[in-house]
gemmi code that builds the backbone of each chain (N, CA, C; Angstrom):
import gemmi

chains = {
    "A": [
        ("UNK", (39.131, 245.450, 115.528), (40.062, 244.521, 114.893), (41.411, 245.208, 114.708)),
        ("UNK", (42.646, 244.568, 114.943), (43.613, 245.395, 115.291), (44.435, 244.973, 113.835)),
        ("UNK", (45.142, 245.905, 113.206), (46.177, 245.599, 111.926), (47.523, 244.567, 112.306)),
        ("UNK", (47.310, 243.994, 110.906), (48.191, 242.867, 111.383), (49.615, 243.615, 111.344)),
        ("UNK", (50.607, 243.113, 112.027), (52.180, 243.408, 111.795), (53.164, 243.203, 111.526)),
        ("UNK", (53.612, 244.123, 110.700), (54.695, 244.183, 109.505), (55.598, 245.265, 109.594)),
        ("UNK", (56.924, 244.242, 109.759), (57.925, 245.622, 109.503), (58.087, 246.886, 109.044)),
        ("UNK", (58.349, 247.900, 108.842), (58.238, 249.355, 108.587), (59.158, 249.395, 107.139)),
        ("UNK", (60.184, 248.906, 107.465), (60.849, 248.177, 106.349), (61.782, 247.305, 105.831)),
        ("UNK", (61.948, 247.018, 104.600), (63.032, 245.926, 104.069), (63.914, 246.548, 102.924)),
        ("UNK", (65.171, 246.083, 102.846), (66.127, 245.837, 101.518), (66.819, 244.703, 100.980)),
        ("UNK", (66.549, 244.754, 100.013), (68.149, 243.762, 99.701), (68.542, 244.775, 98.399)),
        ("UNK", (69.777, 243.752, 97.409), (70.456, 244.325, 96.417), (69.906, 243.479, 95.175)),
        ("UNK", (70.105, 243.996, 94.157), (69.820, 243.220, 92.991), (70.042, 241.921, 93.042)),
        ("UNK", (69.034, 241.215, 92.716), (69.632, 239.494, 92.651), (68.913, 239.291, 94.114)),
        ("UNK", (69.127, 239.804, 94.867), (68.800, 239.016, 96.486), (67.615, 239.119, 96.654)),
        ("UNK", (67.389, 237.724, 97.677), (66.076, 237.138, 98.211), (65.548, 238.182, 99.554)),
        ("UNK", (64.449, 238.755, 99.667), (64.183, 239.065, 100.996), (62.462, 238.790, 101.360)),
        ("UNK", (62.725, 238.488, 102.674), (61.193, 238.178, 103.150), (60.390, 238.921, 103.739)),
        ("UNK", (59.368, 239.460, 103.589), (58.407, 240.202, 104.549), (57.594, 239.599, 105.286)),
        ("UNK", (57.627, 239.407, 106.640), (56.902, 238.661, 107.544), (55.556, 240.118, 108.078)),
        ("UNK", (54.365, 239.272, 108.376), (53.510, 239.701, 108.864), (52.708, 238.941, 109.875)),
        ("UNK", (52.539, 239.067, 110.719), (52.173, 238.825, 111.913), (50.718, 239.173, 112.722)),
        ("UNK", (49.793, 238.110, 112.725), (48.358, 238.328, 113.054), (48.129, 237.392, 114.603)),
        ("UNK", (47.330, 237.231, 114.969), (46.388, 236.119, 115.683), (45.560, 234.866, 115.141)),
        ("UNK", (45.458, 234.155, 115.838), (44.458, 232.887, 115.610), (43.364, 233.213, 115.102)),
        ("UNK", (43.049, 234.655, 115.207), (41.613, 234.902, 114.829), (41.388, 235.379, 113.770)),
        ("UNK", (42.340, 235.462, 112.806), (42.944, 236.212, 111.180), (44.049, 235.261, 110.709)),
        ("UNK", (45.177, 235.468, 110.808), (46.235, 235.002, 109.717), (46.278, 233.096, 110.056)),
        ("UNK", (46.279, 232.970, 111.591), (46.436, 231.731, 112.058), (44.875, 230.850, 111.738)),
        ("UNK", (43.685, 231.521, 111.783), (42.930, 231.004, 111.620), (42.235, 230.346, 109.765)),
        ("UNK", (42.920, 231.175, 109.011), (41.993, 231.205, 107.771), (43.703, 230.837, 106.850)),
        ("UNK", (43.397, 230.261, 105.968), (44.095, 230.441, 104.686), (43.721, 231.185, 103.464)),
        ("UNK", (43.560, 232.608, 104.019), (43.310, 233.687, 102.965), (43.961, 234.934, 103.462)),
        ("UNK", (44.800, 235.062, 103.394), (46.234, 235.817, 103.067), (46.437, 236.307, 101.877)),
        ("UNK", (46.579, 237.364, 101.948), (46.940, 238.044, 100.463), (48.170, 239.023, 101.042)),
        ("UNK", (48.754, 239.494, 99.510), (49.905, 240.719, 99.498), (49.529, 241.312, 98.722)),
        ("UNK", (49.829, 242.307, 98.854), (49.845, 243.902, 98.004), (50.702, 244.519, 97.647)),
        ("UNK", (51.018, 244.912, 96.430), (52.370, 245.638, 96.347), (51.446, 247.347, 95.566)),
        ("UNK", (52.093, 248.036, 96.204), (51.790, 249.636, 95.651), (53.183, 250.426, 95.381)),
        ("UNK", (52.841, 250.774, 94.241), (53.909, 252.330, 94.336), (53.201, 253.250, 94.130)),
        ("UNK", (54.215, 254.170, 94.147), (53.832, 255.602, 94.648), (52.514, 255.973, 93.559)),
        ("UNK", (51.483, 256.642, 94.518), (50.815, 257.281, 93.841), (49.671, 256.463, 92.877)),
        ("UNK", (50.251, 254.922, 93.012), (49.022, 254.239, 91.847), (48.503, 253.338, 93.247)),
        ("UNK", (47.522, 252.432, 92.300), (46.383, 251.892, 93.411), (47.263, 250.333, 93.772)),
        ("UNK", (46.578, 249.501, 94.987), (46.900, 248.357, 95.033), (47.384, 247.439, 93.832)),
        ("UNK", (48.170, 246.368, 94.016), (47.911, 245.492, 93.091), (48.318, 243.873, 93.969)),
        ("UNK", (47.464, 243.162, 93.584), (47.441, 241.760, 94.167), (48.712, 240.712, 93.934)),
        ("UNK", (49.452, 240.875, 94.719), (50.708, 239.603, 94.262), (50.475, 238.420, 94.893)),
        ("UNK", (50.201, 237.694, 95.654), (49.752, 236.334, 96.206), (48.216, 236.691, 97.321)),
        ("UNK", (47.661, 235.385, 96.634), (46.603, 234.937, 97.386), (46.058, 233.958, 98.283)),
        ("UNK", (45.476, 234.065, 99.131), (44.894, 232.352, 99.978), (46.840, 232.245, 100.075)),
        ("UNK", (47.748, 232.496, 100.594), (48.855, 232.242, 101.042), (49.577, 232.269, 100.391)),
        ("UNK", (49.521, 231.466, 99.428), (50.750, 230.957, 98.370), (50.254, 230.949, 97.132)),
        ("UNK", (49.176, 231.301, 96.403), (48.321, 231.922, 94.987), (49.330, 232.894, 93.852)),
        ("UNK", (49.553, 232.477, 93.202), (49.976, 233.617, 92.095), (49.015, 233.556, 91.133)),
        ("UNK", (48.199, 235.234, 91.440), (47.955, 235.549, 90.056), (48.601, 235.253, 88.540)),
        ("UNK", (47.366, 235.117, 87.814), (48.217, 235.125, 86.244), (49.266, 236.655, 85.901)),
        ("UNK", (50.111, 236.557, 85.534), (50.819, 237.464, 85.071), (52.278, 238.107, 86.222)),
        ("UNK", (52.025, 237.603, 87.581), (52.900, 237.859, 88.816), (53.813, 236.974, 88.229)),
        ("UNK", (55.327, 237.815, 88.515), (56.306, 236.631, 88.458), (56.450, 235.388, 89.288)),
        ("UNK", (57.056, 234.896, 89.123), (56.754, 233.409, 90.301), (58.637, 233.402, 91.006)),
        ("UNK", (58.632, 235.211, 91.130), (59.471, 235.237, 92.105), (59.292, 235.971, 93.088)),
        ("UNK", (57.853, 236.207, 93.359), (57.291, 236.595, 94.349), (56.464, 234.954, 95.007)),
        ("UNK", (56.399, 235.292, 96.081), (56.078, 233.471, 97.054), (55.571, 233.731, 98.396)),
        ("UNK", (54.471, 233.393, 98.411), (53.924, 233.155, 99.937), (53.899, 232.024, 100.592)),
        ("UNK", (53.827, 232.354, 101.953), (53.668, 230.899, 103.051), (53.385, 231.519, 104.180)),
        ("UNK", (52.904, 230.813, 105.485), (52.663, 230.684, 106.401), (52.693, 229.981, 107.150)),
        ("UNK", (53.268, 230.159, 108.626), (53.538, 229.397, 109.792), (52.521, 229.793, 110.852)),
        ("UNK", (51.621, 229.252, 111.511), (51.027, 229.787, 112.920), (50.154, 230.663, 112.434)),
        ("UNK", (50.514, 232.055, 113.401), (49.866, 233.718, 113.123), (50.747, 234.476, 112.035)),
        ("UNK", (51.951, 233.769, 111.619), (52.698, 234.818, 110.710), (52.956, 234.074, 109.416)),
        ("UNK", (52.169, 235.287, 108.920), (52.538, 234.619, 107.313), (53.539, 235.830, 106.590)),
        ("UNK", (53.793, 235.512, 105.325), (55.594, 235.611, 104.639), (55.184, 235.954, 103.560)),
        ("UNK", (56.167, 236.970, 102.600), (56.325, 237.335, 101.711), (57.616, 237.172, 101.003)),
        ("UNK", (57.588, 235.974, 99.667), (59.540, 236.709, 99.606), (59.389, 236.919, 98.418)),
        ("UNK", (60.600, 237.748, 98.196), (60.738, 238.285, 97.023), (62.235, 237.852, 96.024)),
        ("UNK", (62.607, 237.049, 95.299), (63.618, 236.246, 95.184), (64.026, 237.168, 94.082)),
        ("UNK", (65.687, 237.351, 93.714), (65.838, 237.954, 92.743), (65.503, 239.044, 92.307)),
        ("UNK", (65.831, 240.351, 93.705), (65.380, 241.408, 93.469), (65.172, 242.024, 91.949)),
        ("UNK", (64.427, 242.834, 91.706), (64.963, 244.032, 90.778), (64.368, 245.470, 91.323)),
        ("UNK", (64.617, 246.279, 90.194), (64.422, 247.842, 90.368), (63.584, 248.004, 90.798)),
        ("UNK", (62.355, 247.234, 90.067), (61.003, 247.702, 89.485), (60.036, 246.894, 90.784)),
        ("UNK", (60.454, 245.803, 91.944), (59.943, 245.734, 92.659), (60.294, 246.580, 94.045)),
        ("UNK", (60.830, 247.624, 94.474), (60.803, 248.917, 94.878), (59.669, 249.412, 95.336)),
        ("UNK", (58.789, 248.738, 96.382), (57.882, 249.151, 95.885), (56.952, 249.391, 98.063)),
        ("UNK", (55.328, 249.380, 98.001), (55.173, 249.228, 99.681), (54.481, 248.014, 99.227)),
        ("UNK", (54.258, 247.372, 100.005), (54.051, 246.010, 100.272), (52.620, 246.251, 101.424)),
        ("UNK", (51.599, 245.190, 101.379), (50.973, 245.650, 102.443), (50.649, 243.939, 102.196)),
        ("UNK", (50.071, 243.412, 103.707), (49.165, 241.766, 103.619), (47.719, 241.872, 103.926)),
        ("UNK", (46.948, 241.222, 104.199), (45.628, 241.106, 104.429), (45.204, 239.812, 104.969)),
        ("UNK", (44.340, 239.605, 105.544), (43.826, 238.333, 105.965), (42.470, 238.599, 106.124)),
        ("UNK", (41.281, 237.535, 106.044), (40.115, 237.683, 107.019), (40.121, 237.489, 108.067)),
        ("UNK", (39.348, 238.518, 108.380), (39.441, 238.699, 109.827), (38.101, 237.921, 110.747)),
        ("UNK", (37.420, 236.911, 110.272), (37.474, 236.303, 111.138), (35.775, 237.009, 111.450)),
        ("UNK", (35.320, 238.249, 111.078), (34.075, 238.925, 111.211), (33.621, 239.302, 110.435)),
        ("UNK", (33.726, 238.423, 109.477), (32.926, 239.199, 108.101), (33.848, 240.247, 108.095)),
        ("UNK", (35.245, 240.360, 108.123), (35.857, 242.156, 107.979), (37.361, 241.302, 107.450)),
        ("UNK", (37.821, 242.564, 107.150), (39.196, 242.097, 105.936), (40.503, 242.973, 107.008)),
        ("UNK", (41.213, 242.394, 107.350), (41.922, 243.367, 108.335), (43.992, 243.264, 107.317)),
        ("UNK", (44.228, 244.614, 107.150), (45.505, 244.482, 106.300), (46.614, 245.026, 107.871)),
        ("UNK", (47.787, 244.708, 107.209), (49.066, 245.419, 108.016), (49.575, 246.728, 107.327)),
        ("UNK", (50.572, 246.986, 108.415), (50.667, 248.197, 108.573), (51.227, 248.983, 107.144)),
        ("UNK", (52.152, 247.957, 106.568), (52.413, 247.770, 105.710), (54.466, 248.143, 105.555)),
        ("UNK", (55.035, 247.252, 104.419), (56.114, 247.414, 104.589), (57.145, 248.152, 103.107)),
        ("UNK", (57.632, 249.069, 103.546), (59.017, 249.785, 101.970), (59.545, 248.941, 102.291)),
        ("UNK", (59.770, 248.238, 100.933), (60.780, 247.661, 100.332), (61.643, 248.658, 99.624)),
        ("UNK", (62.771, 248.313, 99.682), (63.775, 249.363, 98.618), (64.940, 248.505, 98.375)),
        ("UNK", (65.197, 248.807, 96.911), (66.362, 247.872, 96.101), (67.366, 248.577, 96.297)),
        ("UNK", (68.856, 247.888, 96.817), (69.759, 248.575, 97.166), (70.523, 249.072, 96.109)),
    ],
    "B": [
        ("UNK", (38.372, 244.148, 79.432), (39.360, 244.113, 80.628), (38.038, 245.438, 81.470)),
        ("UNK", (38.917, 244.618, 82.759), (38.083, 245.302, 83.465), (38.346, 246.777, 84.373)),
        ("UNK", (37.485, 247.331, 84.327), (38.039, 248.493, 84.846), (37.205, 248.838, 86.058)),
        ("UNK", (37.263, 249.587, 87.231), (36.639, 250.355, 88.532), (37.386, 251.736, 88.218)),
        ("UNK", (36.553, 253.089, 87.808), (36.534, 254.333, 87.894), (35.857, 254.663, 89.254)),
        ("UNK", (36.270, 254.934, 90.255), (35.585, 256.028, 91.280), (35.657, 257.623, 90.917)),
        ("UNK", (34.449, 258.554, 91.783), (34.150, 259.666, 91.565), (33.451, 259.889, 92.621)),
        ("UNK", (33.644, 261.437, 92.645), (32.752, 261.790, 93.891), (33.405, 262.685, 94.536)),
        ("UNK", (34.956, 262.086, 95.192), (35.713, 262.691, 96.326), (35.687, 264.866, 96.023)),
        ("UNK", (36.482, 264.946, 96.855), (36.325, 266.198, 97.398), (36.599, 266.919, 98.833)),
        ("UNK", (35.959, 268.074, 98.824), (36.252, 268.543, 100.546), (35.004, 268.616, 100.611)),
        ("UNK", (34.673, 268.153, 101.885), (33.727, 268.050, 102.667), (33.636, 268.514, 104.353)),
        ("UNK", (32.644, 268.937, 104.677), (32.879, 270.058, 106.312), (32.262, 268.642, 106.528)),
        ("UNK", (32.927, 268.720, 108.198), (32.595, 267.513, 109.200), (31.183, 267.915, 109.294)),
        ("UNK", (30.507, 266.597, 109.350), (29.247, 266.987, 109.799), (28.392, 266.689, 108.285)),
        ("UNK", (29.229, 267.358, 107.389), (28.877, 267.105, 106.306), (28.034, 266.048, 105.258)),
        ("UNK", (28.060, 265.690, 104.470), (27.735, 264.370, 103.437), (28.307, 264.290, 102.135)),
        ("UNK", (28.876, 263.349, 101.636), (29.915, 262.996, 100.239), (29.155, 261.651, 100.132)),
        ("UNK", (28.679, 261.836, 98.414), (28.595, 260.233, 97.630), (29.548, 259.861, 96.998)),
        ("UNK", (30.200, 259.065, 97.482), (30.907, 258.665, 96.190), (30.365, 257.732, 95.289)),
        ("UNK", (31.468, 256.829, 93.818), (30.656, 256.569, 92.988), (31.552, 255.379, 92.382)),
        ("UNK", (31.457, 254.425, 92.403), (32.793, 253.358, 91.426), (31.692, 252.890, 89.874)),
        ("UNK", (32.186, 253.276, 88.640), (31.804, 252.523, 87.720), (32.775, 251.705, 87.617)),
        ("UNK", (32.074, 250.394, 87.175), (32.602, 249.116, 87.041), (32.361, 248.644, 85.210)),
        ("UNK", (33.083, 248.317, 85.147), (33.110, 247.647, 83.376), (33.868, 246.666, 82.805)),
        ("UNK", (33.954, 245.783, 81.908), (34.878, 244.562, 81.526), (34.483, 243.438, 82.242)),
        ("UNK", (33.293, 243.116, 82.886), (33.128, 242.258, 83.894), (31.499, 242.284, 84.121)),
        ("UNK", (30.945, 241.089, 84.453), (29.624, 241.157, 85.096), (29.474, 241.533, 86.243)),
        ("UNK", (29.330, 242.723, 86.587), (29.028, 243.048, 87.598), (28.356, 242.381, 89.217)),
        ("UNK", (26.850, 241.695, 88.029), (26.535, 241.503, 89.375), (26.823, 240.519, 90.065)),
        ("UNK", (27.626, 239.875, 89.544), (28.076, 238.484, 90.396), (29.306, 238.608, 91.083)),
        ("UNK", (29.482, 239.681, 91.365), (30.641, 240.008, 92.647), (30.293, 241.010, 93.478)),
        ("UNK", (31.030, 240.300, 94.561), (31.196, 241.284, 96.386), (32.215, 242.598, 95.360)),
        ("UNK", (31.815, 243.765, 95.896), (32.510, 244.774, 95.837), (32.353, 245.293, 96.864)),
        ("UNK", (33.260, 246.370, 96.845), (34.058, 247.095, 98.715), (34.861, 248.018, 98.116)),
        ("UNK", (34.840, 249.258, 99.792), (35.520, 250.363, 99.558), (36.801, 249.940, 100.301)),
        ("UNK", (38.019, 250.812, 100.119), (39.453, 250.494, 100.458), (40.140, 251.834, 101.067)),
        ("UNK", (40.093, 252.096, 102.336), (40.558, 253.795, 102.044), (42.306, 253.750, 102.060)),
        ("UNK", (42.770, 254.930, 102.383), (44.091, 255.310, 102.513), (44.201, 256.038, 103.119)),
        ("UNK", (44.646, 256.736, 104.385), (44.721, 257.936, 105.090), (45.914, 258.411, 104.559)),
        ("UNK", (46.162, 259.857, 104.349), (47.682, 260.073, 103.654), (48.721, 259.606, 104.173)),
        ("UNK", (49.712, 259.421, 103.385), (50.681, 258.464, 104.530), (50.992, 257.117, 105.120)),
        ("UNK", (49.578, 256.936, 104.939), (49.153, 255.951, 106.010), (49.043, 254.483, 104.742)),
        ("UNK", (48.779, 253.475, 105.817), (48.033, 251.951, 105.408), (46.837, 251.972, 104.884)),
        ("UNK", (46.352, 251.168, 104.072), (45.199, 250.564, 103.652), (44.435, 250.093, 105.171)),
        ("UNK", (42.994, 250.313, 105.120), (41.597, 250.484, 105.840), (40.600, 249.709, 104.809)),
        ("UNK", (40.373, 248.511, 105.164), (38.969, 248.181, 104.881), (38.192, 248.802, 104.908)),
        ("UNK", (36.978, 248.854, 104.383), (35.920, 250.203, 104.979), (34.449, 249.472, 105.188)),
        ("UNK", (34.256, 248.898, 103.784), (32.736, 248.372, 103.420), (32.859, 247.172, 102.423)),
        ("UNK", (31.988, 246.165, 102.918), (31.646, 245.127, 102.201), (30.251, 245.231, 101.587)),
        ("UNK", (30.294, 244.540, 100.162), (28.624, 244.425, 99.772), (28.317, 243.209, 98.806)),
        ("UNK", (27.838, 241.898, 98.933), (27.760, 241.056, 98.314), (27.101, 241.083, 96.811)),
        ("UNK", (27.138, 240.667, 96.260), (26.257, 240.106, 95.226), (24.689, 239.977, 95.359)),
        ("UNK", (23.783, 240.612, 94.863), (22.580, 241.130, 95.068), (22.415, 241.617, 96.649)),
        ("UNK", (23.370, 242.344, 97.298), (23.443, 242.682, 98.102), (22.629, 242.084, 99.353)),
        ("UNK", (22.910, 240.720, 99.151), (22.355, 240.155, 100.311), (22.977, 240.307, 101.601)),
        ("UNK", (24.631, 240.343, 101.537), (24.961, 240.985, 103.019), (25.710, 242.262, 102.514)),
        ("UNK", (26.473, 242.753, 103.760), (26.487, 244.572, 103.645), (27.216, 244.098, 104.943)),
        ("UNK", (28.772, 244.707, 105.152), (29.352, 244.702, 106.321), (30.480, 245.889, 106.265)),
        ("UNK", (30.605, 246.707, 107.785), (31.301, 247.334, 107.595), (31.806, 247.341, 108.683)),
        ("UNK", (33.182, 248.450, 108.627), (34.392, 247.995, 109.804), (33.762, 249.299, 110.733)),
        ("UNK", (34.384, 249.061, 112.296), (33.738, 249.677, 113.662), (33.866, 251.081, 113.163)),
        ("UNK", (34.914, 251.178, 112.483), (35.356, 252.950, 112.372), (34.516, 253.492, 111.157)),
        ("UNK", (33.245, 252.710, 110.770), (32.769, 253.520, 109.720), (31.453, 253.225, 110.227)),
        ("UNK", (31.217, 252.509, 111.004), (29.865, 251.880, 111.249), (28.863, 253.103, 111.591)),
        ("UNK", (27.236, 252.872, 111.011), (26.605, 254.027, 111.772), (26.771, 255.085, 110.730)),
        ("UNK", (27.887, 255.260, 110.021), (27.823, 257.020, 109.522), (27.873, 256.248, 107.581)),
        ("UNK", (29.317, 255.492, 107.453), (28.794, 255.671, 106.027), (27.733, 254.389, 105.390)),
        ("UNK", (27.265, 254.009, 104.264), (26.226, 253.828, 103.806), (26.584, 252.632, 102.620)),
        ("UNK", (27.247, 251.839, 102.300), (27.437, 251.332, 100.990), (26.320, 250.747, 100.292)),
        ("UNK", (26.061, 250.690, 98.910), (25.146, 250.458, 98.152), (25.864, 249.903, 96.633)),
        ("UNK", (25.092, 249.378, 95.797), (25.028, 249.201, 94.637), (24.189, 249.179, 93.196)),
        ("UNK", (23.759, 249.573, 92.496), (23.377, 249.092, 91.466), (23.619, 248.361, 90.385)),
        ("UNK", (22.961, 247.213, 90.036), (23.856, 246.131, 88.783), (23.182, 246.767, 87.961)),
        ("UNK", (21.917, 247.688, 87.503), (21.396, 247.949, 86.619), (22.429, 249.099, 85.892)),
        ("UNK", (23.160, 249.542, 86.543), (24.383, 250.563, 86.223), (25.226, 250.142, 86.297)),
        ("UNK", (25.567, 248.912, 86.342), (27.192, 248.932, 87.139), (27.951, 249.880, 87.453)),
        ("UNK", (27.186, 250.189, 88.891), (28.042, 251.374, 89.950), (27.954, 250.865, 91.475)),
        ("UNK", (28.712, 251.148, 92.029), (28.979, 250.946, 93.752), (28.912, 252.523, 93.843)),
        ("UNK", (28.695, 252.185, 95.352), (28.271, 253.890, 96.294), (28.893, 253.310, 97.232)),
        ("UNK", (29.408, 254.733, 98.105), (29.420, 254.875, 99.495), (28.697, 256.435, 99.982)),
        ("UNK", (27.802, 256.186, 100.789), (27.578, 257.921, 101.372), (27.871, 257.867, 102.492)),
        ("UNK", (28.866, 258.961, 102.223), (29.861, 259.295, 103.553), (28.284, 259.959, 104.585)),
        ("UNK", (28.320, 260.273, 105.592), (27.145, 260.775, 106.681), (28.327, 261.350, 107.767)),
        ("UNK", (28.046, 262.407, 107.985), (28.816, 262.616, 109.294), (30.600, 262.697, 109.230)),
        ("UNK", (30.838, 262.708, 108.514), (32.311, 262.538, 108.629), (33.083, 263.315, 109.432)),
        ("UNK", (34.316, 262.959, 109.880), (35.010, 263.484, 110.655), (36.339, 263.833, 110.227)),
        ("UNK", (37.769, 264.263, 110.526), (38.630, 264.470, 109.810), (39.528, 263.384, 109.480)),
        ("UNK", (39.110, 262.934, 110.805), (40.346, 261.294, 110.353), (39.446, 260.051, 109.367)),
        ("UNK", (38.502, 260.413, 108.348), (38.154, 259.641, 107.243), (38.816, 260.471, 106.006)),
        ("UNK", (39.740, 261.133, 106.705), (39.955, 261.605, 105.383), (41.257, 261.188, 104.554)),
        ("UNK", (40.888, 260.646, 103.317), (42.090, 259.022, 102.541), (41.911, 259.229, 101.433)),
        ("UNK", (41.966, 258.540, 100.589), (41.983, 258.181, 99.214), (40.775, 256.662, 99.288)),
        ("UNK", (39.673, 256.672, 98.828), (38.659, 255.751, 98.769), (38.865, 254.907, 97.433)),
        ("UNK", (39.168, 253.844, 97.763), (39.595, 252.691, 96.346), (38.119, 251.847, 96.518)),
        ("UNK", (37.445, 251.552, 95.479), (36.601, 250.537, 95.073), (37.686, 249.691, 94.329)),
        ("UNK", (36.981, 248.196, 94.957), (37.934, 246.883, 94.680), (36.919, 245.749, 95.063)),
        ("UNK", (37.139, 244.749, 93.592), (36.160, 243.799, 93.072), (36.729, 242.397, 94.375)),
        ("UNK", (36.189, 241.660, 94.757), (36.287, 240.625, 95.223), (35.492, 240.161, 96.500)),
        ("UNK", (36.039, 239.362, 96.837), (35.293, 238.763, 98.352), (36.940, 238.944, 99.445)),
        ("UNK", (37.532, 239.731, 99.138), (38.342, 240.245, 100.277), (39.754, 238.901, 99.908)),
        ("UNK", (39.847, 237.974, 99.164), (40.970, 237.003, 99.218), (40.748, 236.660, 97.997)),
        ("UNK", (41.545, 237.413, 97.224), (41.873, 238.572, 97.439), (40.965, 239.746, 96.892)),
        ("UNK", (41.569, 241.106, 97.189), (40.409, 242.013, 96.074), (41.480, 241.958, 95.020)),
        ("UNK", (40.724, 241.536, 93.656), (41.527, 241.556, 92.777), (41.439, 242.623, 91.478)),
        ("UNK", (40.875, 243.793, 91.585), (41.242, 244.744, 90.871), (40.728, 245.902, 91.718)),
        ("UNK", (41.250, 246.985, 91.213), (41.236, 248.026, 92.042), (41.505, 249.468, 91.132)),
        ("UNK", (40.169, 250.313, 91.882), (40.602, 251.625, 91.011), (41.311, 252.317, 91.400)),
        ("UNK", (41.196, 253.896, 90.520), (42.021, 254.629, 91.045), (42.248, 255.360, 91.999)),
        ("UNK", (41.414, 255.304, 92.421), (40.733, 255.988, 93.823), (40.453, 257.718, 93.316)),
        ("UNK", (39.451, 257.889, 94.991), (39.071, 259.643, 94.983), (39.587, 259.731, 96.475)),
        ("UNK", (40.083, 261.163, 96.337), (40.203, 261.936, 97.491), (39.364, 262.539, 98.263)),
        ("UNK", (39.152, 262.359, 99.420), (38.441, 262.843, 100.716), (38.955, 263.761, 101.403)),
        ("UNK", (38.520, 264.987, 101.542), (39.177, 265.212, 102.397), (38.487, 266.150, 103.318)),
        ("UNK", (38.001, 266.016, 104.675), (37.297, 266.312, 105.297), (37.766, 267.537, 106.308)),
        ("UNK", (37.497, 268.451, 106.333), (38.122, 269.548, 106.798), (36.898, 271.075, 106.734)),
        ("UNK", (36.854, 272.015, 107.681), (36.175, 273.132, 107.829), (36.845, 273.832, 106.940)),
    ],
}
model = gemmi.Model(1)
for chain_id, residues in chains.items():
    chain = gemmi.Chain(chain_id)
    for i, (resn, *xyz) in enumerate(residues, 1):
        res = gemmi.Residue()
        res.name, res.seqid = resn, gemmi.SeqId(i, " ")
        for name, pos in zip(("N", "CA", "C"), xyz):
            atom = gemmi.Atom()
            atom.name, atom.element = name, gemmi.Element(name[0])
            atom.pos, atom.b_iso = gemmi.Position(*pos), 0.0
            res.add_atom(atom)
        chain.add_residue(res)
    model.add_chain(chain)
structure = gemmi.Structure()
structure.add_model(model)
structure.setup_entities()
């Protein structure tokens, strides 16, 4: 099962919107509506920011937003700040009983 | 609130064997899929191992298949993995993480692997 793909990286500046696209097959991102994001910083573990595509956990700001077109599904992040600085990774099922993530993407606040 | 502690990690010679160990707490255990999550340094997140709820299924990805082992006990609330055989490129940071994969929604702190002579 091959990792889905995602830019290496992104910026914007305080205040600004930016999107992280990730990019699968029919047989993962295009096939299923279970898409997730991940945001990590340094040194601590995952944490879940959208689910099944467009899901916000309780407690995620609701300026983080998912969607999907086709094989590529989206991450945006509206209204940067500091504190989302962070790596970004997606996930999908894969379609075999198996969970297949991307490569994953730095974000950095300008 | 719920928590996943893993334990275990370490250096390990290829060829070798490592248990690791996730206690789970704040949560009923046995009514969730739990799974390992690795990290190669540097690197992306790796699925590793799936294990349902009374462990009726058990799935794992091509690059682990054959060598490691996942397990559980609800009578403890603990997850296992036994590493078997390892080689150098398993060597990550191993996260235990509660869910059915969409999403995993909590996650520990992970242990270090690190597989090397």
């Amino acid at each position: 099962q091959s990792a889905l793909t995602q830019p290496p990286s992104a910026s914007g500046s305080p205040g600004q919107s930016v999107t992280i696209s990730c990019t699968g097959t029919s047989s993962d991102v295009g096939g299923y509506n279970y898409v997730s994001w991940y945001q990590q910083h340094p040194g601590k573990a995952p944490k879940v920011m959208i689910y099944e595509v467009s899901k916000r956990p309780s407690g995620v700001p609701d300026r983080f937003s998912g969607s999907k077109s086709g094989n590529t599904a989206s991450l945006t992040v509206s209204g940067l700040q500091a504190e989302d600085e962070a790596d970004y990774y997606c996930s999908s099922y894969g379609g075999s009983n198996n969970v297949v993530f991307g490569g994953g993407t730095k974000l950095t606040v300008l | 609130e719920v928590q996943l502690v893993e334990s275990g990690g370490g250096l390990v010679k290829p060829g070798g064997s490592l248990r690791l160990s996730c206690a789970a707490s704040g949560f009923t255990f046995s009514t969730y899929s739990m799974n390992w999550v690795r990290q190669a340094p540097g690197k992306g997140l790796e699925w590793v191992s799936s294990v349902s709820s009374s462990s009726s299924y058990i799935y794992y990805a091509d690059s682990v298949k054959g060598r490691f082992t996942i397990s559980r006990d609800d009578a403890k609330n603990s997850l296992y993995l036994q590493l078997s055989s390892p080689r150098a490129e398993d060597t990550a940071v191993y996260y235990c993480a509660r869910g059915n994969g969409s999403p995993f929604d909590y996650w520990g702190q992970g242990t270090l692997v690190t597989v090397s002579s």
